[in-house]
C-alpha positions in Angstrom: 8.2 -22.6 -40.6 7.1 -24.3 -37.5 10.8 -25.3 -35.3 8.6 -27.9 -34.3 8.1 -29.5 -37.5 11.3 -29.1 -38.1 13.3 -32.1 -36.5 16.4 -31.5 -38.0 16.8 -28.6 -35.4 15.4 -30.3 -32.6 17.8 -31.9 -30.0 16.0 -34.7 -27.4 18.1 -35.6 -24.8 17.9 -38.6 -22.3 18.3 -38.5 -17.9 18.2 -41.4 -15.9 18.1 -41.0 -12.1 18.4 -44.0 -9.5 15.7 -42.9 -6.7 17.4 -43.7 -3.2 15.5 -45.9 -0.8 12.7 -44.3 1.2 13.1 -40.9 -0.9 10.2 -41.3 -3.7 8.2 -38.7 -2.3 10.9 -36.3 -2.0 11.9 -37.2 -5.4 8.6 -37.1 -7.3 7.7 -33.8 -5.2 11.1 -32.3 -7.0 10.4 -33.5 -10.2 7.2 -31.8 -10.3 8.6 -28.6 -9.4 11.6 -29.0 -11.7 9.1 -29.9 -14.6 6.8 -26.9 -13.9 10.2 -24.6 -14.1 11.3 -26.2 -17.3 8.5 -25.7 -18.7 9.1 -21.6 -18.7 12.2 -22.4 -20.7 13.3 -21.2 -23.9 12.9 -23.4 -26.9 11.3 -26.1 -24.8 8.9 -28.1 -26.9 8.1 -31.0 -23.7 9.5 -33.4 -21.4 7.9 -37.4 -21.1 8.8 -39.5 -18.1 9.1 -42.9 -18.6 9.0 -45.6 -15.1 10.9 -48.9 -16.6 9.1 -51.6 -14.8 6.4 -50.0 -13.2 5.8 -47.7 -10.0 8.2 -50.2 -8.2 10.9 -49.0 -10.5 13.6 -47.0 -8.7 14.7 -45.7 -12.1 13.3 -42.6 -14.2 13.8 -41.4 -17.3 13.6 -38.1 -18.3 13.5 -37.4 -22.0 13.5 -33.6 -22.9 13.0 -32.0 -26.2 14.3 -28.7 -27.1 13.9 -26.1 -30.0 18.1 -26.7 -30.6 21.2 -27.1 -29.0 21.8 -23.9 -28.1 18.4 -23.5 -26.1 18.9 -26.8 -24.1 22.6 -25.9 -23.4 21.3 -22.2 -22.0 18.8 -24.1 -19.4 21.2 -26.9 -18.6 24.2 -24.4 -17.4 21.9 -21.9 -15.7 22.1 -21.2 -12.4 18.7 -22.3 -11.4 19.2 -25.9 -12.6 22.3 -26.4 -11.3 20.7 -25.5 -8.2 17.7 -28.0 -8.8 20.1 -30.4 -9.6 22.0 -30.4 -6.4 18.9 -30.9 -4.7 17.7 -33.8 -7.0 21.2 -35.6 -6.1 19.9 -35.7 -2.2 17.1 -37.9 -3.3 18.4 -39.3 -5.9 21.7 -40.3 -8.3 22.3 -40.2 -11.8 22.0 -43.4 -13.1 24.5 -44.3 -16.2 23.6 -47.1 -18.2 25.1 -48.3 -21.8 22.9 -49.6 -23.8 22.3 -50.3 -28.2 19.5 -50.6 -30.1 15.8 -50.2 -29.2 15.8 -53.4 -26.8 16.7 -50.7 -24.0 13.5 -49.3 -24.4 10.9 -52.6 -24.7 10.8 -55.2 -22.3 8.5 -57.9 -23.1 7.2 -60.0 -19.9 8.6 -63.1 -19.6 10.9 -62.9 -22.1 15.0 -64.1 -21.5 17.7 -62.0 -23.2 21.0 -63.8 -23.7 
């Protein structure tokens, strides 16, 4: 059986960083090399990267889909990405947000939320 196909086993999980003024480059420069070394992780299945807003958007989030728990818990505690990490938090800062439902995820244009 394909683990892919399998969602029950699949864990996705969900990172939002707030990019500090005048560091986007940095930032995005980092991101690309932190994608390209996830990528060689095992029981990664992918990673989208979603820019609320548009390019203007200091927010990004990083959703990341792994084979199971286990497998995302061994790249999130090694070395390496702890080390990423650190460097990430020069340009940028984890950005906590709380949030219900799927209206965190569409924004229509000109549309007022109560």
């Amino acid at each position: 059986m394909n683990i892919e196909n399998n969602p029950s086993k699949t864990v996705t999980s969900l990172i939002s960083r707030s990019i500090k003024p005048g560091y986007e480059k940095e930032y995005d420069d980092w991101l690309r090399r932190f994608l390209a070394f996830e990528r060689r992780a095992l029981g990664y299945l992918g990673t989208t990267v979603v820019i609320p807003g548009g390019t203007r958007s200091n927010i990004r989030y990083i959703i990341r889909r792994f084979t199971d728990r286990a497998s995302m818990e061994i790249w999130d505690n090694s070395p390496d990405v702890e080390k990423l990490l650190n460097e990430a938090n020069r340009y940028s800062t984890r950005h906590y947000e709380m949030a219900t439902g799927l209206e965190t995820w569409f924004v229509l244009p000109d549309l007022k939320t109560v």
